[in-house]
N, C-alpha and C positions, 0 to 999 in steps of 0.2 A: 506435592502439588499444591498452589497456593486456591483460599479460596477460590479466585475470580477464575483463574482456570477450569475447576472442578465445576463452575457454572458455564463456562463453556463448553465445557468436553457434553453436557445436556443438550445441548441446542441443536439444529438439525442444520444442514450444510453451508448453504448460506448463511451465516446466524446475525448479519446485519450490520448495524454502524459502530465503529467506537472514535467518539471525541481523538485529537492527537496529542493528549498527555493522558489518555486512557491507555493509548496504543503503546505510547513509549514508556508506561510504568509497566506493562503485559510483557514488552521484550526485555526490560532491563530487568523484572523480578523473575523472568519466568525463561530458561533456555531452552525449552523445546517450542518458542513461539518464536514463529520468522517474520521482519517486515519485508514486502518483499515491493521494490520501487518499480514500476512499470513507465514511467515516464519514460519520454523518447533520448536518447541519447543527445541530442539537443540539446534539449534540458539538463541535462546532468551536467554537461557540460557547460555552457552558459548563465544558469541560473544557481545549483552546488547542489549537493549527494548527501544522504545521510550515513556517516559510520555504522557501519556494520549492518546497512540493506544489500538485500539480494538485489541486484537490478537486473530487470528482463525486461526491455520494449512488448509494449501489447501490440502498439498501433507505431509504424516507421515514421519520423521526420523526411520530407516536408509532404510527402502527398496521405499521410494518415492512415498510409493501408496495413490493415489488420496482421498480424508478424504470424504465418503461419507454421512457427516454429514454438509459436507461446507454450501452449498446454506441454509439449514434450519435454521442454525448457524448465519449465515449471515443476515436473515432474521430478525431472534431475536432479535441480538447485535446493529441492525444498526436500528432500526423501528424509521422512523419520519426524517432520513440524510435528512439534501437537497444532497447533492451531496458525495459520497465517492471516497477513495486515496486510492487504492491499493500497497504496497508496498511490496517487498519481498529481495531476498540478491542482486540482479543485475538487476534488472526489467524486468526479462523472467517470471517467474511462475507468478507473477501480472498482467502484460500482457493477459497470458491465461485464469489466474483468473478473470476478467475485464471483457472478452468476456463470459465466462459462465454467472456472474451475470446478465449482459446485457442482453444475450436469454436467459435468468430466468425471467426477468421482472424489473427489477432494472431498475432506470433512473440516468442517472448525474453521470457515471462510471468512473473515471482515472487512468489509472498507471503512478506511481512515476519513472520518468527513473535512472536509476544508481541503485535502488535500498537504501539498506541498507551500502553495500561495496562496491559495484561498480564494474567495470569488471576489470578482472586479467592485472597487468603489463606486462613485459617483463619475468620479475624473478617469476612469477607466483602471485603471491599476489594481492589482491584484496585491492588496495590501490589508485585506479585510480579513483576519484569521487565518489560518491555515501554520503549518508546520513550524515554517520559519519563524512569520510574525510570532509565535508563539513562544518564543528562545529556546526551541527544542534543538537537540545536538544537529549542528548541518553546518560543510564546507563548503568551500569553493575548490575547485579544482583548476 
């Protein structure tokens, strides 16, 4: 187990933020760590997927309602993580999603900050940090 793991496997459920080239050196050195994409299928579709994310909608496209299939979903996809990466488009719904799994029972939780796009510029676009801007592995579908 590489250090940074053995320092998370410490942490208690929620254990917080990681930058997204924190997240993506955690899954590429480490395979008991899942990222697990919760954006809406929308999205993934639309805007592009990262190789080898779990993707489970938290909240549905277009009215936002909570996927009341998450946590069981999550259970499923993820059985055996050491630790999972929640990410979503700006790292708000990951966030939330992070805390539910957490008081669900999950151990070893993170949200990815920035997200998938990052939060809005000036001129509104979501071009400010985040996954992509960041030349982290991501397609188009």
């Amino acid at each position: 187990m590489s250090e940074v793991l053995s320092k998370l496997a410490e942490q208690p459920a929620y254990s917080g933020d990681l930058a997204p080239e924190e997240a993506w050196a955690l899954v590429r050195e480490n395979p008991g760590v899942r990222l697990l994409d919760i954006r809406s299928q929308a999205e993934w579709e639309l805007v592009g997927r990262i190789p080898g994310a779990i993707e489970i909608e938290y909240r549905t496209y277009p009215g936002w309602q909570l996927n009341r299939d998450f946590i069981a979903l999550a259970r499923q996809k993820t059985r055996g993580a050491e630790a999972l990466l929640l990410l979503c488009r700006s790292g708000v719904r990951s966030r939330e999603a992070a805390e539910i799994l957490a008081g669900s029972g999950f151990k070893r939780v993170f949200n990815v900050l920035e997200g998938f796009e990052g939060e809005k510029d000036a001129s509104g676009q979501r071009q400010q940090g985040g996954w992509k801007a960041r030349g982290l592995p991501w397609f188009h579908s």
